[in-house]
C-alpha positions as CSV (number, residue, x, y, z in Angstrom):
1,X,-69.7,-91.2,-32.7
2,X,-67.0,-89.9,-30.5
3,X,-67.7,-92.8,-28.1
4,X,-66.4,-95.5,-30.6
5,X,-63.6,-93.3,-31.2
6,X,-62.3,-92.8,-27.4
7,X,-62.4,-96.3,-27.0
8,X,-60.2,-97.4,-30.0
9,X,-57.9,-94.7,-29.0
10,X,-57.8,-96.2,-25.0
11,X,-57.2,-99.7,-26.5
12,X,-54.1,-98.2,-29.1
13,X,-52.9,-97.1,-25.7
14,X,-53.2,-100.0,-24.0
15,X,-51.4,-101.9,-26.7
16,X,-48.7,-99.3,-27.2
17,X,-48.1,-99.4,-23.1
18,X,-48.4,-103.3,-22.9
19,X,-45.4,-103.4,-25.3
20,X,-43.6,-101.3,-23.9
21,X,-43.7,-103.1,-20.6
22,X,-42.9,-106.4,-21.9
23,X,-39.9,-104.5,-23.9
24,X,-38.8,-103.3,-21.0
25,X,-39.0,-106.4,-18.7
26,X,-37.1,-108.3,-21.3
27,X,-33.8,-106.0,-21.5
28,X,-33.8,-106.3,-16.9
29,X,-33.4,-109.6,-17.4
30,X,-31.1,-109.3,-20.4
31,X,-29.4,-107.2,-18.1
32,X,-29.4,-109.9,-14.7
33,X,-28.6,-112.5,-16.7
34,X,-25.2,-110.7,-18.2
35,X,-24.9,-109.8,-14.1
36,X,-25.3,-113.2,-13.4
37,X,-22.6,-114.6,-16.1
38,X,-20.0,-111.5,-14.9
39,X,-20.5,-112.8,-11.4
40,X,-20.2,-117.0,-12.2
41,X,-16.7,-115.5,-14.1
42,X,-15.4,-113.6,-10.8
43,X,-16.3,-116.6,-8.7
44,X,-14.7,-118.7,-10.9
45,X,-11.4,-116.3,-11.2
46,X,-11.2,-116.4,-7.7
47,X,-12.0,-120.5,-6.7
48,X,-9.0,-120.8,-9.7
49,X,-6.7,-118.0,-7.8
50,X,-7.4,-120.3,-4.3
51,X,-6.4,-123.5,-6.5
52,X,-2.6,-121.9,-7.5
53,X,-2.6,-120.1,-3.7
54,X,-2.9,-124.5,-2.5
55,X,-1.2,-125.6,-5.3
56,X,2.2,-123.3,-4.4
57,X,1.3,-121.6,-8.1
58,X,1.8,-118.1,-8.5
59,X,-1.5,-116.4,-8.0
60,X,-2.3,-112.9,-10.5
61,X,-2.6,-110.9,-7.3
62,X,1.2,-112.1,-6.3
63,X,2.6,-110.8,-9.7
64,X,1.0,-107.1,-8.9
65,X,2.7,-105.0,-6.8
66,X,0.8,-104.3,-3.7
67,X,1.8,-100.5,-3.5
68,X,0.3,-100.0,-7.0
69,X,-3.3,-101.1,-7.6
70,X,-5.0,-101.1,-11.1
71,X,-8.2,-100.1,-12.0
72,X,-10.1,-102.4,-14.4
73,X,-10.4,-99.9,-17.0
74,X,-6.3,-100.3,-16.8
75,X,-6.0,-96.4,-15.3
76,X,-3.4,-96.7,-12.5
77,X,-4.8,-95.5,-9.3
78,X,-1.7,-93.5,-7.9
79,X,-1.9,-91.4,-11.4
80,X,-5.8,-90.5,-10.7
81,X,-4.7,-89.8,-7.5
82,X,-2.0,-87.4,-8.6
83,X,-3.8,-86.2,-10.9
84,X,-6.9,-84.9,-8.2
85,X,-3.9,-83.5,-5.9
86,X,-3.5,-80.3,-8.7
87,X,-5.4,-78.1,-6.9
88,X,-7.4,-76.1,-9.7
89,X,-8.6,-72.4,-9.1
90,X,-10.8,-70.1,-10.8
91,X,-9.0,-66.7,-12.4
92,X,-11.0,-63.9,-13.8
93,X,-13.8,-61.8,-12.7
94,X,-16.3,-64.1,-14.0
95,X,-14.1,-67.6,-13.0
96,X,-13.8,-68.9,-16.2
97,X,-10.1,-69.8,-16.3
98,X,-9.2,-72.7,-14.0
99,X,-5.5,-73.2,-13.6
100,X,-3.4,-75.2,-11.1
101,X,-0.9,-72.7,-8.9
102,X,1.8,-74.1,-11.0
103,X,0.4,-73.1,-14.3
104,X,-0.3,-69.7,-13.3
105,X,3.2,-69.5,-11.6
106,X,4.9,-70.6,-14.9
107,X,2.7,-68.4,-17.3
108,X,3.9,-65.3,-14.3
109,X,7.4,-66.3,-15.0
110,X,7.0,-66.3,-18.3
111,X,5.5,-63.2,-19.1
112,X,5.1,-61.2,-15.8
113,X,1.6,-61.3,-13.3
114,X,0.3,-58.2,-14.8
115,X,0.4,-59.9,-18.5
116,X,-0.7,-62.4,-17.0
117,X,-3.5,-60.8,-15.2
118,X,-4.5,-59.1,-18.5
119,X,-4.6,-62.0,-20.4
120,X,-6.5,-63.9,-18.0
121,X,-9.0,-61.2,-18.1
122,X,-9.3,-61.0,-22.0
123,X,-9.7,-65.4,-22.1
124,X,-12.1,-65.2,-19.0
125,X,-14.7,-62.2,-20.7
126,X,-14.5,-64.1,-23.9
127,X,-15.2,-67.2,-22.1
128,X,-18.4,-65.4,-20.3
129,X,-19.2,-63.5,-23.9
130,X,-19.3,-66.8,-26.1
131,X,-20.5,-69.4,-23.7
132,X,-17.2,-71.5,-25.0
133,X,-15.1,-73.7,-22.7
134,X,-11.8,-74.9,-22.6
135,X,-9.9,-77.9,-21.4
136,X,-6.7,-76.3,-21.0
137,X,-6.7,-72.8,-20.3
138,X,-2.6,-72.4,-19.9
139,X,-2.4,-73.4,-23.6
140,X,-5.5,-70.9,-24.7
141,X,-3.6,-68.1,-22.8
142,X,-0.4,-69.2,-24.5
143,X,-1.6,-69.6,-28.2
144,X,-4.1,-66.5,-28.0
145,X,-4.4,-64.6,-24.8
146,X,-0.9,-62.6,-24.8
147,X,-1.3,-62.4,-28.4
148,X,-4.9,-60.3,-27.6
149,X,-3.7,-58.1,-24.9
150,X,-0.5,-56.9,-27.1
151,X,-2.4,-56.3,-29.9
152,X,-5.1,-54.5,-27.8
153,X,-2.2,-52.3,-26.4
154,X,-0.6,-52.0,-29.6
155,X,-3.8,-50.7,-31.3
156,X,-4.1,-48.1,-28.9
157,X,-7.7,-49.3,-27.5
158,X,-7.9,-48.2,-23.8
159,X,-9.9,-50.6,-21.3
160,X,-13.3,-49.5,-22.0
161,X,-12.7,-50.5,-25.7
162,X,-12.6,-46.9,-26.4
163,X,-10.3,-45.6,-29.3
164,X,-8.2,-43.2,-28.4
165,X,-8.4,-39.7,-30.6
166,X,-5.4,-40.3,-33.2
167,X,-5.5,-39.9,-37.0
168,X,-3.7,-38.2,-40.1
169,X,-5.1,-35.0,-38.7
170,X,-4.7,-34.7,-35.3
171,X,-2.2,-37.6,-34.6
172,X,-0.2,-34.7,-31.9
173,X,0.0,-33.6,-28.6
174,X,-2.7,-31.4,-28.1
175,X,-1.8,-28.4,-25.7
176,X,-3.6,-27.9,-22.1
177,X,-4.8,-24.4,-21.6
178,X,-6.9,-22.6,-18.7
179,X,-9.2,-20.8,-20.6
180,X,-10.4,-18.5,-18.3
181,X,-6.3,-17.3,-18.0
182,X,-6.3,-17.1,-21.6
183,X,-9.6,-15.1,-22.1
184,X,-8.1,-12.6,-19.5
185,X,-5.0,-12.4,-21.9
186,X,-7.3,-11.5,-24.8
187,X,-9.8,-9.1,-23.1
188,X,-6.6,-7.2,-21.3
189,X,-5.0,-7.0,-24.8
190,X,-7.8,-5.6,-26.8
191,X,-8.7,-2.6,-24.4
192,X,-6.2,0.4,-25.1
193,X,-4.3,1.5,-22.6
194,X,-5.7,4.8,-20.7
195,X,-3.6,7.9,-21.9
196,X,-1.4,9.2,-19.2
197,X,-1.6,12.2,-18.1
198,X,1.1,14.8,-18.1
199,X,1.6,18.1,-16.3
C-alpha cells in the first residue's frame, strides 16, 4: 500500500523537475539568442562607423566630446564621478546620519555646532529606535530635528527624558538648607537659657 504510493509520488517529482529543466534551458537560450542579436547590432554599428570614418563621413564618436563620455543609460560620467567625490560621514552615536562636510558645515552655520550636535543626536536615536532610514538627512534635520531639540528644551525635559519638578504648586525656587545647621538653630533655641547667677 505505501509502496504504490512512494512510487507515484517519485514519478510527480520526476515530472515536476523534468519541466522545470526544460523551462529553464529554454529562457538561457532565449537569453543567448537576445545576446547574440545585441552583439550582431554592435558589430554592425561599428563596421557602419568604419564605413563614414573611409568615407570622410562624420562618425557618432567624432560628434561626442572626448573629455565627456556617456554612459548608455545617458548618466554622464563626470557627474557620477562628482557625485562619489562627496565624501559622506557618519554623525551620531549610533552612525545613523550620513552627511557630506559641507552639509554639516552649512547646517553649523546655520544654527550653531552644538544645535547641530543635538539635533543630530535626536535624528540618529530615532533612527536607531525605529529602524527608519533616510535619503537626505540635511533635510530631516532641517524639517524636524531643530524643531525636536527646541521643543525638548522648551518643555523643560532634561537629557535623560526626565521632567523636571514644576507645577501650579511648586512652580518656585526651592531654598537650599544644611539641615544639620538648622537643627542646631532649633535645639539651641528651645533649651532656656541657664539663670545667671548674681552676688
Amino acid at each position: 500500500m505505501i509502496a504504490p504510493q512512494l512510487d507515484e509520488d517519485s514519478k510527480k517529482y520526476q515530472e515536476k523537475c523534468d519541466r522545470i529543466k526544460a523551462a529553464r534551458e529554454k529562457t538561457e537560450l532565449k537569453n543567448s539568442e537576445s545576446e547574440l542579436k545585441n552583439d550582431e547590432s554592435a558589430l554592425k554599428r561599428e563596421k557602419s562607423e568604419l564605413k563614414n570614418d573611409e568615407s570622410g563621413g562624420v562618425s557618432v564618436s567624432d560628434s561626442v566630446s572626448d573629455s565627456v563620455s556617456v554612459h548608455p543609460t545617458g548618466v554622464n560620467k563626470r557627474a557620477r564621478e562628482a557625485k562619489q567625490e562627496k565624501q559622506r560621514h557618519k554623525f551620531g552615536q549610533y552612525g545613523h546620519v550620513i552627511l557630506s562636510d559641507d552639509e554639516f558645515n552649512t547646517l553649523a552655520a546655520e544654527h550653531g555646532e552644538p544645535q547641530t550636535n543635538e539635533a543630530i543626536r535626536a535624528v540618529d536615536e530615532y533612527c536607531e529606535q525605529s529602524g527608519k532610514r533616510y535619503k537626505n538627512y540635511a533635510l530631516v534635520l532641517k524639517k524636524w530635528g531643530f524643531k525636536a531639540v527646541e521643543e525638548k528644551a522648551r518643555s523643560g525635559t532634561t537629557k535623560q527624558g526626565i521632567k523636571q519638578q514644576g507645577n501650579k504648586f511648586n512652580n518656585f525656587q526651592h531654598r537650599d538648607y544644611d539641615f544639620d545647621v538648622l537643627e542646631r538653630r532649633i535645639l539651641n533655641s528651645q533649651i532656656p537659657p541657664e539663670p545667671k547667677e548674681t552676688g
